[in-house]
C-alpha positions in Angstrom: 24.7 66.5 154.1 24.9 67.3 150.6 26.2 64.6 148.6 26.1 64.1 144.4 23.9 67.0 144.0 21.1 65.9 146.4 20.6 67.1 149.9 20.5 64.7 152.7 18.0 65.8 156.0 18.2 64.6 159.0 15.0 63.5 160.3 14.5 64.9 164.3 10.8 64.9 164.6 9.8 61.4 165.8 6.4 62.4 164.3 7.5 62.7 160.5 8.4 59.9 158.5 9.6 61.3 154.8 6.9 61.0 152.1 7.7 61.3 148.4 7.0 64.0 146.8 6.8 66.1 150.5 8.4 69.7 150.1 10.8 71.1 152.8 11.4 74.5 153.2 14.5 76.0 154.6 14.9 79.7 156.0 18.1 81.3 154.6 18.4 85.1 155.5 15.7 87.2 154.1 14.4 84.4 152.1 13.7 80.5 151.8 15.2 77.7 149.8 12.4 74.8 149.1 13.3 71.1 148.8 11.4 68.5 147.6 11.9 64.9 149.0 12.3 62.0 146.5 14.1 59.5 148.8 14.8 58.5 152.2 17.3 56.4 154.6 17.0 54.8 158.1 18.9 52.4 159.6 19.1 50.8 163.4 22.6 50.5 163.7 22.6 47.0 166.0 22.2 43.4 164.9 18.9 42.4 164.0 19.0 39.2 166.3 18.9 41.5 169.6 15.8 43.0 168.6 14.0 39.2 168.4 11.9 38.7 170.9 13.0 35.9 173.8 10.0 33.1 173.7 7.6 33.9 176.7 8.2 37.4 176.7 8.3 41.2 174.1 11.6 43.0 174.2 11.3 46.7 173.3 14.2 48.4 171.2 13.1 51.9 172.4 16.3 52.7 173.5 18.5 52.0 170.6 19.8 54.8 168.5 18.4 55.0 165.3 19.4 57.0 162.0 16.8 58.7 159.3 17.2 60.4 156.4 15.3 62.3 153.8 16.8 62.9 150.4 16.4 66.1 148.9 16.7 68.3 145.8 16.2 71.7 145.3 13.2 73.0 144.3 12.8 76.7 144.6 14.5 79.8 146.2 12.4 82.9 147.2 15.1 85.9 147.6 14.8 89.5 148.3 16.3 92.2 145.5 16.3 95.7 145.7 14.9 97.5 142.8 15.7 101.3 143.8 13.7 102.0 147.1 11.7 98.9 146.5 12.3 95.9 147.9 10.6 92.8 146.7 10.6 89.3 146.9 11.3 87.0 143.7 11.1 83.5 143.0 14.3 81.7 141.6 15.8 78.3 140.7 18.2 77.5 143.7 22.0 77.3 142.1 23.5 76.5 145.9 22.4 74.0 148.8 20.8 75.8 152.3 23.6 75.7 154.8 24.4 72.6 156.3 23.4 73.2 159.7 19.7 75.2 159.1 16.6 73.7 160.6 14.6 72.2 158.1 10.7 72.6 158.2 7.9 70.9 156.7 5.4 72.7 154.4 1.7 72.3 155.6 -1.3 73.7 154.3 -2.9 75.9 157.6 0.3 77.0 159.1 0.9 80.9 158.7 4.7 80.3 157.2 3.8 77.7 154.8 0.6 79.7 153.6 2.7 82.7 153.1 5.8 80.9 151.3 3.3 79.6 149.1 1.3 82.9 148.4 4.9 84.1 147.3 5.2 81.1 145.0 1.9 81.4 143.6 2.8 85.3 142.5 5.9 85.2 142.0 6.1 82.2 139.7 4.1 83.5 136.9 5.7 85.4 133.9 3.3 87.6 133.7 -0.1 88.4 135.5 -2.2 90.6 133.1 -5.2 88.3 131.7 -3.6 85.5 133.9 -6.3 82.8 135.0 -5.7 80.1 138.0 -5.6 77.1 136.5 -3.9 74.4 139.1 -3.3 74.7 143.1 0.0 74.7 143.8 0.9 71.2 146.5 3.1 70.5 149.3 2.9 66.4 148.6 1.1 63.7 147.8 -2.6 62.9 149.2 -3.6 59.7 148.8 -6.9 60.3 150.6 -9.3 63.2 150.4 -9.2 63.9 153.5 -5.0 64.9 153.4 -5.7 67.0 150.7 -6.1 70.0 153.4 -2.5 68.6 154.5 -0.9 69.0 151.1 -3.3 71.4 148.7 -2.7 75.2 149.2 -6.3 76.4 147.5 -5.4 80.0 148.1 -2.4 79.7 146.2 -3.2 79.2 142.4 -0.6 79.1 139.7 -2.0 81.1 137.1 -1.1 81.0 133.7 -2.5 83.4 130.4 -3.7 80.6 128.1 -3.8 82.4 125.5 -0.2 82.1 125.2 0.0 79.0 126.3 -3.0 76.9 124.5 -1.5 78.2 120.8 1.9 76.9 121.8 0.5 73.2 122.4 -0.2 71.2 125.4 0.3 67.7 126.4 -1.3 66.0 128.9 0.1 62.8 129.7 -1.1 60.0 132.4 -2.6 56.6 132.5 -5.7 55.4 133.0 -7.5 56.8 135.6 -5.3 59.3 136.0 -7.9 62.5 135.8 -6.3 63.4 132.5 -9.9 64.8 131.3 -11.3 66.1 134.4 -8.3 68.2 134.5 -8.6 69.7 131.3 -12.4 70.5 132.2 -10.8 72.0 135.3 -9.0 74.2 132.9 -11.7 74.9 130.7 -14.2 76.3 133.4 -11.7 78.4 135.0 -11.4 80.5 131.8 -15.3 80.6 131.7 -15.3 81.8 134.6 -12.1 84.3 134.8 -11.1 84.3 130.6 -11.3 86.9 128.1 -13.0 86.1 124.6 -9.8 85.9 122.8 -10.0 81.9 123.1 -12.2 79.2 120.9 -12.2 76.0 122.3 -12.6 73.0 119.9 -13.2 69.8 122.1 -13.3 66.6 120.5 -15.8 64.2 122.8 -14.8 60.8 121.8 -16.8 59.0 125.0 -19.7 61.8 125.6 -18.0 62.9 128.5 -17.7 66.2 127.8 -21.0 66.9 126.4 -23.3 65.8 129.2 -25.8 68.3 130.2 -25.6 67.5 133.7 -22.2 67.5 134.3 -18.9 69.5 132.6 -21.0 71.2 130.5 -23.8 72.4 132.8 -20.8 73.8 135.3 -19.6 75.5 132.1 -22.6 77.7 131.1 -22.5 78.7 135.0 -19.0 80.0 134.7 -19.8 81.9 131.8 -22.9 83.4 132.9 -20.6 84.8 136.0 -17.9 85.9 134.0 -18.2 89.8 133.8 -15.6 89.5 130.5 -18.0 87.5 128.7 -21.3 88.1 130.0 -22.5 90.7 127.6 -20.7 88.7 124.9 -21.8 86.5 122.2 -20.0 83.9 123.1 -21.6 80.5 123.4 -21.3 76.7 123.6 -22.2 74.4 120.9 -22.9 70.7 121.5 -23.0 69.1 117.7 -24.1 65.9 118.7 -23.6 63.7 115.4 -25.4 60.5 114.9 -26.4 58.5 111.4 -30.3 58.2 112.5 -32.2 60.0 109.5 -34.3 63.1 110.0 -33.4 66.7 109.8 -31.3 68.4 112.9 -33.1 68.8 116.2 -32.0 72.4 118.0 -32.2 72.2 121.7 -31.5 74.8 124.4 -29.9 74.1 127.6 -28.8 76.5 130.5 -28.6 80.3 129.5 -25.5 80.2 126.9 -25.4 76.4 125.5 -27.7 75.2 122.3 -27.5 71.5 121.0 -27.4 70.6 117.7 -28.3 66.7 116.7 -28.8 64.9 113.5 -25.7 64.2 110.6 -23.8 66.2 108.8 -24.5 67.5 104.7 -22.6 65.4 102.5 -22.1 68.1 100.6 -20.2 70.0 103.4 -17.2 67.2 103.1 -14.9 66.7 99.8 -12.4 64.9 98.1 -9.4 66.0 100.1 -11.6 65.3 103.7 -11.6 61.4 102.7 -7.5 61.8 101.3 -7.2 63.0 104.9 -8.2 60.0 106.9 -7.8 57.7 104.8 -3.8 58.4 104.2 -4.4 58.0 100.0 -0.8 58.5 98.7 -0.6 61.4 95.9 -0.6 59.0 92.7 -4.4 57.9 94.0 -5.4 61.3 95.0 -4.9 62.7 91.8 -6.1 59.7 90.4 -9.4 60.4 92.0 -9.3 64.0 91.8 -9.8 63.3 88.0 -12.6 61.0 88.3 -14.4 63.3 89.8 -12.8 66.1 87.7 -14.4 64.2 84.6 -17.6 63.5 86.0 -18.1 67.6 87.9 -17.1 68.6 83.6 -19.6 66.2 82.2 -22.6 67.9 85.0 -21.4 71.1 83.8 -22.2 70.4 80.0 -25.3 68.9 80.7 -26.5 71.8 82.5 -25.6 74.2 79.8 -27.3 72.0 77.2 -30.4 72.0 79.6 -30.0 75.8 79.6 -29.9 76.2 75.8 -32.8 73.6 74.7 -35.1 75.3 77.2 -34.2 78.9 75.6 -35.0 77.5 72.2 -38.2 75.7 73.4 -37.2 71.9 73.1 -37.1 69.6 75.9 -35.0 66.0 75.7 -37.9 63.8 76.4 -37.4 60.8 77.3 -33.5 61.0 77.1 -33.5 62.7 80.2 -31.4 65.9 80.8 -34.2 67.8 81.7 -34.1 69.3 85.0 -29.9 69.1 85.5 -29.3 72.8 85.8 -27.3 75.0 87.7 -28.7 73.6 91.3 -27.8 70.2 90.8 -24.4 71.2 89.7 -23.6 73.0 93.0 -24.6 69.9 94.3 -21.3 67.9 93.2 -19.1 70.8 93.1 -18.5 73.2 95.9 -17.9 77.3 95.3 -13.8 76.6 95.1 -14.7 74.5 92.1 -14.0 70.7 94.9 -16.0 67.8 93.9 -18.4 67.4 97.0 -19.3 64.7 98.9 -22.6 64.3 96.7 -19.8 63.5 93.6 -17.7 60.8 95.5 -20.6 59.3 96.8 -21.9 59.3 92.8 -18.9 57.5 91.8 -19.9 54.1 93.2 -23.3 54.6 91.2 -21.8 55.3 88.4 -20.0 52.4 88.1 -22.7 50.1 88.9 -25.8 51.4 86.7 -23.3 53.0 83.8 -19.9 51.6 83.7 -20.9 48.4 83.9 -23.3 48.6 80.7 -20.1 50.6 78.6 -18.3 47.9 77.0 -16.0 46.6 79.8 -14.1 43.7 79.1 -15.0 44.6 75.4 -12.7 46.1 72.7 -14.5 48.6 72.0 -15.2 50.7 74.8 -18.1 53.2 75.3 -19.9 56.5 76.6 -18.4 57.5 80.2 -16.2 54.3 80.3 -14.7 55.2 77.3 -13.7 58.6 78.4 -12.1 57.4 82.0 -10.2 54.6 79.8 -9.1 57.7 78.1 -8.0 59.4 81.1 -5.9 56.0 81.9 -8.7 54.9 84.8 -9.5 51.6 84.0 -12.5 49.8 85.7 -10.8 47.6 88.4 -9.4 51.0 89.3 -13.0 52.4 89.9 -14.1 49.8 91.6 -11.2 50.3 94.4 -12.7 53.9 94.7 -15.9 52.6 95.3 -15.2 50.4 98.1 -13.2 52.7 99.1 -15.9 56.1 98.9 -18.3 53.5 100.9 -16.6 52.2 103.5 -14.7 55.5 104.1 -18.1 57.8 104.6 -20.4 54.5 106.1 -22.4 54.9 103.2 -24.3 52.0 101.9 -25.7 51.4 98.1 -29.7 49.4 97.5 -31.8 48.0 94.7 -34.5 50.1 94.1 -36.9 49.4 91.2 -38.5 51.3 88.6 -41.0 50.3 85.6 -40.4 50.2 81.8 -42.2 48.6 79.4 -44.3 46.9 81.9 -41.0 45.3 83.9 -39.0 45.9 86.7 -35.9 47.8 85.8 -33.6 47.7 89.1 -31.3 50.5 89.5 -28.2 51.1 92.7 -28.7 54.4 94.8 -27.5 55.3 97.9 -28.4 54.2 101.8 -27.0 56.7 104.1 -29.1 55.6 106.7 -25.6 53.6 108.2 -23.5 57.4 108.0 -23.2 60.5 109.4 -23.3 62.2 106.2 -26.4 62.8 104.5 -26.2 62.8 100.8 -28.6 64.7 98.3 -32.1 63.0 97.9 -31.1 62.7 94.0 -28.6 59.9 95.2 -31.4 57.8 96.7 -34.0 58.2 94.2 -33.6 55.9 91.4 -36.0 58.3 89.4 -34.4 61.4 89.8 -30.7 59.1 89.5 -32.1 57.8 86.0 -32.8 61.7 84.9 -28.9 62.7 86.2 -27.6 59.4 84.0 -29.0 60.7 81.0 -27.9 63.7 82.0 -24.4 62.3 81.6 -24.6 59.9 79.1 -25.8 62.5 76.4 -23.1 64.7 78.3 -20.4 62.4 77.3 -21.4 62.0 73.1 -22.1 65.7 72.5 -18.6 66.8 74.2 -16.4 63.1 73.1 -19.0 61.6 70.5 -19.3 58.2 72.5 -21.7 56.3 71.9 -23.7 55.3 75.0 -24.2 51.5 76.1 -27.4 49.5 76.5 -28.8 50.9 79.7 -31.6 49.1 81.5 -33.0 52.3 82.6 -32.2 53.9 79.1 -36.1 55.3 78.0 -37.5 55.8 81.3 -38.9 58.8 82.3 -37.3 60.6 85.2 -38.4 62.6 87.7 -37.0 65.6 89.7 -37.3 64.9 93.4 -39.1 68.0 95.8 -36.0 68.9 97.2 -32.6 68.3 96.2 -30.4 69.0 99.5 -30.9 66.9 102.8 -32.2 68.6 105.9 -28.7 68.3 108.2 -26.0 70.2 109.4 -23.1 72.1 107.8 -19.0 71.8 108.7 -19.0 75.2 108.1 -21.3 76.5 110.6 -18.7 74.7 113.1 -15.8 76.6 111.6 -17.8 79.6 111.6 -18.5 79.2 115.4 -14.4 78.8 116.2 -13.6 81.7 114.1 -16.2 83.9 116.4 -14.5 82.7 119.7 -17.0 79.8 121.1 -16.9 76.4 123.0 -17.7 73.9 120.3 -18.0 70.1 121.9 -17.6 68.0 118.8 -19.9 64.5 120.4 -18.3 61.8 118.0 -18.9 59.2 120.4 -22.0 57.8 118.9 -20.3 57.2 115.7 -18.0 54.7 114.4 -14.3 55.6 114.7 -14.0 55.9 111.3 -16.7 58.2 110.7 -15.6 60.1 113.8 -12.5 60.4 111.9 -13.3 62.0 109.0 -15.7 64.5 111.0 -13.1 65.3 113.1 -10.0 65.9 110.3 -12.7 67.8 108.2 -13.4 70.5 110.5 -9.8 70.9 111.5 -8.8 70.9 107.7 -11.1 73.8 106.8 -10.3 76.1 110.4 -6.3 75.7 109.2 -6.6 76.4 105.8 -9.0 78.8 106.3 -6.3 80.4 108.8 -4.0 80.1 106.1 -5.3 81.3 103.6 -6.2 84.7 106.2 -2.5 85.0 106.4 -0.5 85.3 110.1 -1.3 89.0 110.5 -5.3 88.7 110.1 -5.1 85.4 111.9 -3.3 86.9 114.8 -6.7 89.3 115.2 -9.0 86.1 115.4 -9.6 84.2 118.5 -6.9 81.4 119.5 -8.5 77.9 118.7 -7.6 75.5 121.6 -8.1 71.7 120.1 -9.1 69.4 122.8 -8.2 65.8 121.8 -8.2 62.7 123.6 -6.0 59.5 122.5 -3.8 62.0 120.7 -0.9 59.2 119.4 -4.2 57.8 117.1 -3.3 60.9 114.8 0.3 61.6 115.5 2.3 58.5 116.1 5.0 57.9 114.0 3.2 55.9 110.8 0.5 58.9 110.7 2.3 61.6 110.9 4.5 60.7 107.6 1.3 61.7 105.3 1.3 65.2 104.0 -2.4 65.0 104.7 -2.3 64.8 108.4 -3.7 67.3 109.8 -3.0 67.0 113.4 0.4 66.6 112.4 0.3 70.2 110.4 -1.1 71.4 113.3 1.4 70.2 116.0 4.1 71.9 113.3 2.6 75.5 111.7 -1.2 75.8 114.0 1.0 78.1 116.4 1.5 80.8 113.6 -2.3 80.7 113.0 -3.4 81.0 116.3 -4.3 77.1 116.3 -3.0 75.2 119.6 -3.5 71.2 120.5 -4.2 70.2 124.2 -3.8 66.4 123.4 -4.1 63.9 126.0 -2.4 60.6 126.1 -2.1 57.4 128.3 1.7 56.8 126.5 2.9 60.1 125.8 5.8 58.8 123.7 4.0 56.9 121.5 3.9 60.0 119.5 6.5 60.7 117.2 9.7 62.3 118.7 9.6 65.6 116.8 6.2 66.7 116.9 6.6 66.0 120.8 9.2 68.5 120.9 6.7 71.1 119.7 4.7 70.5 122.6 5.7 73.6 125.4 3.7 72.7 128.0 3.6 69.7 130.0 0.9 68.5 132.1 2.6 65.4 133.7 0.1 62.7 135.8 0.5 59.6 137.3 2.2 57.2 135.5 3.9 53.4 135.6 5.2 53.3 131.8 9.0 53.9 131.9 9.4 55.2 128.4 7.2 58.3 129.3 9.4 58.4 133.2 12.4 58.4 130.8 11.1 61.3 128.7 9.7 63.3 132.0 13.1 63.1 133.7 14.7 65.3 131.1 12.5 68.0 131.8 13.3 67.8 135.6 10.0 65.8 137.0 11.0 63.8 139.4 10.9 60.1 138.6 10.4 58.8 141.5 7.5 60.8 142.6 5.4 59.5 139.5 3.9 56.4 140.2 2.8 57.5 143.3 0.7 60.1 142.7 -2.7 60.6 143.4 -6.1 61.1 140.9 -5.2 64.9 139.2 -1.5 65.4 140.7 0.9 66.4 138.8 3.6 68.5 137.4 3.7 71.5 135.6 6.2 72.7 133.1 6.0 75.5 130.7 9.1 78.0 129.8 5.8 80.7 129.9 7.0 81.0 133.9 9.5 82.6 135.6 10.9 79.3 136.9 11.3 77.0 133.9 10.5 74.0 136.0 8.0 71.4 136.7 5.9 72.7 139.2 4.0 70.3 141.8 0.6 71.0 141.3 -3.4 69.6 141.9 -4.9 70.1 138.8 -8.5 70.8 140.0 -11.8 69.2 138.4 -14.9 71.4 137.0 -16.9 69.6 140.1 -13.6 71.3 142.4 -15.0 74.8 141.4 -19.3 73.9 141.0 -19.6 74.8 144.6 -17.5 78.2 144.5 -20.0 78.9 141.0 -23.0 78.1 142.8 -21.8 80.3 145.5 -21.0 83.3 143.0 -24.0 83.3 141.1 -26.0 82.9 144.6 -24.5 86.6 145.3 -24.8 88.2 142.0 -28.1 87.2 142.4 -28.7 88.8 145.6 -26.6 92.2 144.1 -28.8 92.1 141.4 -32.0 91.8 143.4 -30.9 94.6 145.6 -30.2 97.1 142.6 -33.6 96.6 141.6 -35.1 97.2 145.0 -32.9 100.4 145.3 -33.8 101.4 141.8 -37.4 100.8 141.9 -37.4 103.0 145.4 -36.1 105.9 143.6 -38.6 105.3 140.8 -41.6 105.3 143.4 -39.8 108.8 144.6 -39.8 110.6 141.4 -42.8 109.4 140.7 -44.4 111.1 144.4 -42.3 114.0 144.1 -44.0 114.7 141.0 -47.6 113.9 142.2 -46.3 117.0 145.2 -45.8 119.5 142.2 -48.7 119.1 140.1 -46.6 117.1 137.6 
């Protein structure tokens, strides 16, 4: 019966009761037309007071006529069109019903028809096969239990997909908890290390250390990769930056034959101004605010260096009023090579307004030495000390009393504890010595360029003293950056940090790979790898309060990182939590199990079937992408990385064994050459 658009089956098997999700097939001349079960209907058409049993004895309704129904909609059509003397089967979105009186059969993994309907799916489906990698197994239904996976999963017939087209258009996964949102994507990962080209850099973000365990995902990984013929001889790697605040230089560990481990913190001076503006949401007025703080402060380094320069050219030093040692290298210190303030120079302004501000005539008429020239400027010092809190809390830094000696007293002066952060600031910041020589630095700075005068500084008279080394022993957000732009797996492991820290890790790396992209222009950045950016709880960045700051990145991402070759995969338990037009740049849909109606709502107007949804077991799904020939969801498994460890152990097992016979057949011919020229006299 077809009725409203559905189609209505008649259930004859006794055997089959209609399960949603369950897909029919239906032979229609040379071809089939699939149909995919989303309801059903049965009725005993008798009173339901004759079918009580009499007291003393059972009374049986096998005899009574009953009615059942499954209700349908179509799915697929596979037709035959000529194509000259070819003749070749294609796979099509059905525009009319089967007839009304065709048998209807049941697809079922093992059984030769289904297999082969499905083999004609699995090729027929894709848009386009060259560099094509199976990524999902296409599925008849829904397994609640392992064991009717054989029932429902066709493992022979993959949908394949070229990612490369597809990851720089955006993903979203969406599912809830439990779901196998993750394991899918790791899935998806592994079969491109094992099948992919080297035209894709994968940027994971590992907010729970679930990517990044050695014994699991990434383990499978570096096997995959060390079968793939495409990549074996290539440089390509994975990266584990495994960030943590502990102190102590970077450890470098290896691990399988292609991954390396990176642990320890991050250089402060690898981060800037624009890095904090970027998690933080600062609005423009405080960003430029800030910008010239530390514009004053990178100007007033710059002059004491030169006048370091000059008085050591004509012989004189500065004694006691410091200035002695700030040359060039300390200025690269504060100021990167584009002329930003560093992290170094934020984390500077909170000192600066503790051991020098504070001593400059505030709350005073008269105002004095660097206090006097930010009044100037219109930054006044309740302002400063917002930026201060704000500098701290923002990069988990920390400030300490440390102590030095004048005149026979203590003299206690603030530096820097970074022992709470990620980011490791210069050993100048934390030595109140070498912090006293940079004040003076600045102070005498300030009344050669401005003619302040300079305040009564506790410090003011004590000798200084230039630390052994002046940059931190940690690792560098560029070297990250470097790795995406050379095609790489890069796990980001932010899960030992706090999320704020994470934050700013995350959005600084991501900042510097776009505008670097950018700045490369859309032809060069069409010859780089495509980035894939792997991130979990995707509506923290890009619900609709944080993507309305011009500093989001994810945001810029979701709406220019396809011209760049820059692609999100986000995952997300609430899919529409994310704001309605940067959800519309997502082309591909990975649709899980899911109760929330909002996200139903939103999956039903891509043509996943509603009622299917909730029921759905751990990695089932739907895929839709417009990268196919059939524009519509497709049921699929979406396998785990542990779905493919046994085929990998399997497939390096046998290279193995080829290998080991190669060199048995080679070294045979060796020992003849060898023989034949012991014969001759050679």
């Amino acid at each position: 019966m077809w009725r409203d658009g559905n189609i209505y089956v008649v259930v004859m098997n006794e055997s089959y009761r209609p399960g949603i999700g369950d897909i029919l097939y239906v032979k229609v001349r040379d071809g089939y037309t699939l149909l995919q079960v989303g309801g059903f209907e049965g009725e005993i058409p008798v009173a339901a007071s004759s079918l009580l049993a009499r007291e003393g004895f059972s009374q049986h309704a096998f005899s009574v006529e009953k009615t059942a129904v499954a209700k349908a909609s179509l799915l697929f059509e596979i037709r035959e069109v000529k194509s000259g003397n070819e003749v070749r089967k294609v796979v099509v979105k059905p525009s009319q019903p089967p007839p009304l009186d065709a048998p209807v059969h049941l697809l079922k993994a093992g059984e030769p028809e289904s297999e082969e309907i499905m083999r004609v799916l699995s090729v027929g489906i894709p848009k386009e096969t060259s560099e094509a990698i199976p990524v999902a197994w296409l599925r008849a239904g829904i397994a609640p239990l392992k064991e009717l996976r054989r029932e429902k999963y066709f493992r022979s017939a993959n949908l394949k997909l070229r990612l490369q087209d597809v990851v720089s258009k955006h993903v979203l996964v969406a599912g809830q908890t439990g779901s196998g949102k993750t394991t899918s994507v790791m899935g998806l990962v592994t079969q491109w290390g094992r099948f992919g080209s080297d035209s894709i850099s994968w940027l994971i973000i590992d907010r729970h250390g679930e990517y990044s365990r050695p014994d699991g995902f990434i383990g499978v990984l570096d096997k995959a990769l060390s079968f793939n013929e495409n990549l074996r001889d290539s440089s390509v790697g994975i990266y584990v930056y495994e960030l943590r605040t502990v102190s102590g230089g970077p450890q470098r560990e290896g691990e399988g034959s292609r991954t390396i481990r990176r642990i320890g913190g991050l250089d402060a001076m690898s981060i800037n101004l624009y890095d904090v503006a970027n998690t933080v949401g600062l609005s423009d007025t405080s960003v430029s605010e800030l910008s010239e703080i530390a514009s004053i402060l990178a100007g007033l380094l710059r002059s004491a260096s030169e006048s370091s320069e000059r008085r050591e050219e004509a012989g004189k030093g500065l004694g006691s009023q410091g200035g002695r040692w700030v040359d060039k290298a300390w200025v690269n210190l504060f100021v990167d090579e584009n002329d930003e303030p560093t992290g170094n120079l934020l984390a500077l302004i909170p000192l600066i307004t503790n051991n020098v501000v504070r001593y400059e005539g505030v709350g005073e008429r008269e105002k004095k030495g660097i206090y006097r020239v930010l009044v100037n400027a219109g930054v006044y010092v309740n302002r400063l000390r917002d930026y201060r809190r704000l500098i701290l809390a923002t990069l988990g830094l920390g400030e300490r009393q440390e102590f030095v000696v004048k005149s026979g007293r203590k003299v206690s002066v603030s530096v820097i504890d970074d022992r709470g952060s990620v980011f490791k600031v210069s050993p100048v910041l934390k030595d109140p010595s070498a912090l006293i020589e940079l004040f003076n630095a600045l102070v005498n700075s300030s009344s050669e360029i401005f003619g302040t005068s300079p305040g009564s500084y506790p410090w003011r008279g004590v000798e200084g003293e230039r630390p052994s080394e002046l940059t931190p022993s940690a690792l560098d957000l560029e070297e990250i950056v470097q790795k995406l732009n050379s095609g790489s797996v890069v796990v980001l492991d932010v899960s030992r940090l706090p999320v704020s820290l994470g934050d700013i890790v995350v959005m600084s790396v991501l900042r510097r790979l776009f505008e670097g992209r950018m700045q490369a222009g859309v032809d060069e950045s069409g010859n780089m790898p495509v980035v894939a950016v792997v991130s979990e709880e995707a509506p923290l960045y890009l619900s609709p309060e944080k993507v309305s700051s011009p500093y989001n990145i994810f945001a810029r991402l979701a709406r220019e990182g396809r011209k760049f070759g820059i692609g999100l995969i986000a995952l997300s338990q609430i899919a529409t939590q994310i704001e309605r037009q940067i959800l519309a740049n997502f082309n591909t849909i990975i649709a899980l199990r899911t109760k929330h109606r909002t996200d139903i709502d939103y999956l039903i107007n891509v043509g996943v079937p509603a009622e299917a949804l909730p029921s759905l077991s751990d990695r089932e799904g739907y895929l839709y992408t417009p990268d196919l020939n059939v524009s519509e969801p497709i049921p699929v498994y979406m396998p785990g990385y542990f779905d493919y460890s046994e085929e990998i152990e399997r497939d390096l097992e046998d290279l193995s064994k080829r290998e080991e016979a190669t060199s048995r057949v080679a070294s045979m011919f060796r020992g003849k050459a060898v023989r034949g020229s012991e014969d001759t006299g050679g």
